[in-house]
C-alpha positions as CSV (number, residue, x, y, z in Angstrom):
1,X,-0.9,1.3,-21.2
2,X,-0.3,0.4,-17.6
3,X,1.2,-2.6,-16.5
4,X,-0.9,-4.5,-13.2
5,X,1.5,-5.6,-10.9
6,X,0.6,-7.9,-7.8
7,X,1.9,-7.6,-4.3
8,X,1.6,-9.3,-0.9
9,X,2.2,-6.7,1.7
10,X,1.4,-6.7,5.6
11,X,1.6,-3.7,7.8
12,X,4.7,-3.7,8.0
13,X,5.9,-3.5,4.6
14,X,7.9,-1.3,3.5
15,X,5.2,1.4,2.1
16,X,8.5,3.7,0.3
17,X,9.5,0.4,-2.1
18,X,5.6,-0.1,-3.0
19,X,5.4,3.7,-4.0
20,X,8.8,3.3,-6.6
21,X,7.0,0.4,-8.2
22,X,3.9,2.1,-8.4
23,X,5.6,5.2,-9.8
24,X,7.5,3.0,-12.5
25,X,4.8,1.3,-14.4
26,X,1.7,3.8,-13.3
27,X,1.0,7.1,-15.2
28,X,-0.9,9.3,-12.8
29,X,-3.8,9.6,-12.7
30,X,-4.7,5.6,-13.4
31,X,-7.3,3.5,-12.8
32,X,-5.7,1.1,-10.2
33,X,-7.4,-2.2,-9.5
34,X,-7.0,-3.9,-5.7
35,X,-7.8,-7.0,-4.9
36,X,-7.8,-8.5,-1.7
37,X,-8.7,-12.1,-0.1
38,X,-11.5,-11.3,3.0
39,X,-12.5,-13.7,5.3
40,X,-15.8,-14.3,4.4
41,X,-17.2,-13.1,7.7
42,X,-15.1,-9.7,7.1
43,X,-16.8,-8.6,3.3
44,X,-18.7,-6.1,4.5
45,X,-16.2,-4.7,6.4
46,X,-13.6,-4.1,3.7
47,X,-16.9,-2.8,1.2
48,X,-18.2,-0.3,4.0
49,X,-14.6,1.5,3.4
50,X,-15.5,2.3,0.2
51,X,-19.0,2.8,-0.2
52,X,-19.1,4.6,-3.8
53,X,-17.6,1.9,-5.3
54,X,-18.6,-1.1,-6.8
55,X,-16.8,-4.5,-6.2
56,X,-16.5,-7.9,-7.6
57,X,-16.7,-11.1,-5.2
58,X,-16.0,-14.7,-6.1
59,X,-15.6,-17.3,-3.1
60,X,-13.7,-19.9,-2.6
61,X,-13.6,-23.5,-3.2
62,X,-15.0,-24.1,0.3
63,X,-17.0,-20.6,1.0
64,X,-14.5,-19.6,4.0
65,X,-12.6,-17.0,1.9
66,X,-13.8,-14.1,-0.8
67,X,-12.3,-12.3,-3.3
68,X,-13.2,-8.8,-3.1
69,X,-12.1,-6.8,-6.5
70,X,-12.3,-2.6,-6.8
71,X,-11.9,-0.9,-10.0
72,X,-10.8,2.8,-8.9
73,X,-9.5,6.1,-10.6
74,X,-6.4,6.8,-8.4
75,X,-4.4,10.6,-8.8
76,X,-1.4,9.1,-7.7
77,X,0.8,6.4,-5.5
78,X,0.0,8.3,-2.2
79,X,-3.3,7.1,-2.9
80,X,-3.3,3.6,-3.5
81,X,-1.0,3.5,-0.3
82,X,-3.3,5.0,2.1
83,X,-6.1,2.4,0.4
84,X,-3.8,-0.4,1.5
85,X,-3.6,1.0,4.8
86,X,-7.1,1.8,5.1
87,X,-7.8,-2.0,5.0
88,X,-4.1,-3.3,6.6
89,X,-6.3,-2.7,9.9
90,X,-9.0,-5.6,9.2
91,X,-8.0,-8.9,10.6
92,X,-6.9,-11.7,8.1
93,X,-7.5,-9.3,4.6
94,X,-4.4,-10.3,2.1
95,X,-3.7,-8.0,-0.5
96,X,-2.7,-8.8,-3.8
């Protein structure tokens, strides 16, 4: 069984220490949940980059901000990398 771990990282985050961790508590392939806070004016943004799969959304307290949740089946830590890139480029996405 897999251990989920949480991170904070920004573009410019060391990518090569994300990938170790991965590799230490993932065996791949895994199914790899991200999660990321969205602007709320930016969901649709971060969902169009991954139109065959299905998310989970839950606002916030005041509607400004969503939690946008994707259950995927990843092959490895290259993978879930170039995910976190993929949305690195959307203005004001946090990912967890």
């Amino acid at each position: 069984m897999s251990v989920r771990l949480f991170y904070f990282y920004t573009m410019e985050s060391d990518w090569s220490s994300l990938r170790e961790k991965l590799d230490e508590h993932y065996a791949w392939p895994s199914l790899y949940t991200f999660k990321f806070i969205v602007p709320a004016h930016r969901v649709e943004d971060v969902k169009k980059l991954f139109p065959l799969h299905e998310s989970t959304e839950k606002k916030s307290n005041k509607g400004n901000y969503v939690s946008v949740t994707f259950n995927m089946m990843m092959p490895g830590s290259d993978e879930v990398i170039a995910v976190y890139m993929q949305v690195s480029v959307i203005e004001g996405v946090i990912a967890l």
